[in-house]
Structures are given as C-alpha cells and as structure tokens.
C-alpha positions in Angstrom: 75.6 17.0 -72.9 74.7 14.0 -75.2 76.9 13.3 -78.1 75.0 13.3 -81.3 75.7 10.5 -82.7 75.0 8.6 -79.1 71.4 9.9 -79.2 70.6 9.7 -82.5 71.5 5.7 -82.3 69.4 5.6 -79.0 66.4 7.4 -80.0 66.5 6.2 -83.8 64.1 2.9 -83.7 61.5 5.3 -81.9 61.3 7.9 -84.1 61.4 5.7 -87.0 58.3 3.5 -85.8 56.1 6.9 -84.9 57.1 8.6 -88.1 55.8 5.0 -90.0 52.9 4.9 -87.5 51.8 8.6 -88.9 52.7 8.8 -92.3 52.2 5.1 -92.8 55.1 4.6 -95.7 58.5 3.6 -95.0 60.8 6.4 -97.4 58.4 9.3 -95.7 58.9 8.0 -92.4 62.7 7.7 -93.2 63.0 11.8 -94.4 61.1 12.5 -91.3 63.3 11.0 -89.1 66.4 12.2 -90.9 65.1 15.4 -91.0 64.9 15.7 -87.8 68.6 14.6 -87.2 69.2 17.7 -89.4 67.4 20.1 -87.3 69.2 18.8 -83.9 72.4 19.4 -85.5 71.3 23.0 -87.0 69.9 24.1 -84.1 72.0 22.5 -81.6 69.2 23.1 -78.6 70.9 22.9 -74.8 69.0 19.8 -73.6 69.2 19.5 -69.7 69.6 15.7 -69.4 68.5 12.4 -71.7 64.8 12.7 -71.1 64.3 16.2 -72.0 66.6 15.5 -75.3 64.2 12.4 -76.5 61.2 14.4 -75.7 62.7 17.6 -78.1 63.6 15.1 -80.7 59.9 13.1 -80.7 58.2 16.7 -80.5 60.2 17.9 -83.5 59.8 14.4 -85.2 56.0 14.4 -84.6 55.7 18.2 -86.2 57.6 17.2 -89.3 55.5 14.5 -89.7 52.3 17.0 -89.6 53.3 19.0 -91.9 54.2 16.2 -94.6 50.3 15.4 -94.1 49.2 19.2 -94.0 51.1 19.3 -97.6 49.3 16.2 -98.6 46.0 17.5 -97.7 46.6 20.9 -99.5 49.0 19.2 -103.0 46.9 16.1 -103.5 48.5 14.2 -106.4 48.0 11.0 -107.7 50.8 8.7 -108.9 51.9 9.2 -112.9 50.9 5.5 -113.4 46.7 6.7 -113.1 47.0 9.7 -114.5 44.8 9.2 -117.6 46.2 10.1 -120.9 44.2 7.8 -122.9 42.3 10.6 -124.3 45.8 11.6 -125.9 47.0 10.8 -129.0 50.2 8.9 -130.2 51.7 12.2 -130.8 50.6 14.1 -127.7 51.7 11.3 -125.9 55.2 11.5 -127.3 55.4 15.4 -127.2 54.3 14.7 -123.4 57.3 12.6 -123.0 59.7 14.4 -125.1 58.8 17.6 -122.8 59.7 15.0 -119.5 63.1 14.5 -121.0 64.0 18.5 -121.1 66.7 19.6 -118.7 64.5 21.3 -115.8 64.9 24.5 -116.5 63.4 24.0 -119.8 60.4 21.9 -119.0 59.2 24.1 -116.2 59.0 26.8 -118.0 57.0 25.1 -121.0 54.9 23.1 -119.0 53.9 26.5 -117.1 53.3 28.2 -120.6 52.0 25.4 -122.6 50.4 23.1 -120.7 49.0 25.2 -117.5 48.6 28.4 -119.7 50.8 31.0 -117.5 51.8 34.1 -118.9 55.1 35.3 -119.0 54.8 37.5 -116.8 53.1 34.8 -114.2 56.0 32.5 -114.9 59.0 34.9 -114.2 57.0 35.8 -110.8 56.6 32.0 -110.3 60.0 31.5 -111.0 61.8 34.9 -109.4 63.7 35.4 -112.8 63.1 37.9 -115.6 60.4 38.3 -118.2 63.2 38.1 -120.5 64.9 34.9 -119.1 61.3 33.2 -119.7 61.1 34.1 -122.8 64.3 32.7 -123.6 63.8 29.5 -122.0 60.9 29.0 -123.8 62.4 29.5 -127.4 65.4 27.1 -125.9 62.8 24.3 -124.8 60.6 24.4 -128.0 64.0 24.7 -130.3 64.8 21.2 -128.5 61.6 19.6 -129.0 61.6 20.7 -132.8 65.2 18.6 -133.1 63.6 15.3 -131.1 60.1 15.6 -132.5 60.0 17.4 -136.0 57.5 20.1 -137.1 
C-alpha cells in the first residue's frame, strides 16, 4: 500500500488542473482537491495497486466538484459588491452594516427575524435551539445595535 503523502504528491497537479478545468476558479478547485485528500485519509479505502488508487482519487475528486456546481445551481448568489442597496438610505445602510458587525450568533438570528421575516418559531427550527434561546438572542442583538446606532 501507497503512503499518503507519496500519492497525494503524485496525483496532486492532476486533480488540481480537473478540479480548475470544472469549477473554473482557482480557491474552489483548491477545496476540492484538498477535500478529497480528507476523504482518502477518513476513509482509508484498500486500493489494490497505483492505478486503481488515482482512479478512486479522480472519481472522488470529480464528484466533489459536482456537487460544488449542484449547490451553485440550487444557492445562486451574487457577490456583495452588486448587490444593490442604492434604494437604501444613509441610515439603513448603516444599520445594514452595524448588523454585519454582530458576533454570528447575533446577526443570524436578526437577520432571520428582521430582515427575512421568520418567526420564532421558524428560527429555533432553522437553528435547532429553543424558542426561548431566540428570543433571547434577539433582545441581545438589538440591545447591541441600540449602543452602536442610537434610537
């Protein structure tokens, strides 16, 4: 058997250039290929010999990379740079920020409730914690943006 290391040095360039050729951007291509030096050493497969351990790492290589663009296709999103927000005001644009700054606990929860209209009760199943953590997070993150903004 292989040593890791050995085949991951070996096989590296290879993955890396059909992870770029798929998801066509150079960090992506970079998880991909690490992630699949993850799932070798979770898994730990018995490869018979060289060939059938570069084929195992390319397949699982190749299915990481369709499922990045699977997520794509299903969470399009658009970079914050084009979101438009030129319909906000000076204040609404501040608040927006202010809300960015919260711990993430905080500004999940308020951006759920505030901005996406949740309910409670949608949030704490969103979240998996309790009606009454919600609640409290809420009071927490608007108590913080009272300090930083004002009334």
């Amino acid at each position: 058997m292989m040593r890791a290391e050995t085949l991951f040095t070996e096989h590296m360039d290879l993955l890396y250039r059909m992870a770029l050729f798929m998801l066509s951007n150079t960090h992506d291509a970079e998880d991909a290929v690490q992630e699949t030096y993850v799932r070798y050493l979770l898994k730990k497969p018995k490869l018979k010999d060289e060939e059938h351990a570069k084929a195992w790492l390319m397949r699982v290589c190749i299915n990481i990379c369709k499922n990045q663009i699977r997520y794509w296709k299903r969470h399009p999103s658009s970079p914050i740079s084009e979101t438009d927000i030129s319909e906000t005001t000076l204040g609404e644009q501040e608040i927006l920020r202010e809300i960015s700054l919260l711990p993430t606990k905080y500004k999940s929860v308020i951006i759920l409730h505030s901005i996406e209209g949740y309910s409670v009760k949608e949030i704490s199943n969103i979240l998996k914690i309790s009606d009454a953590a919600v609640k409290k997070r809420l009071q927490r993150a608007r108590e913080q943006l009272k300090l930083k903004i004002g009334e």
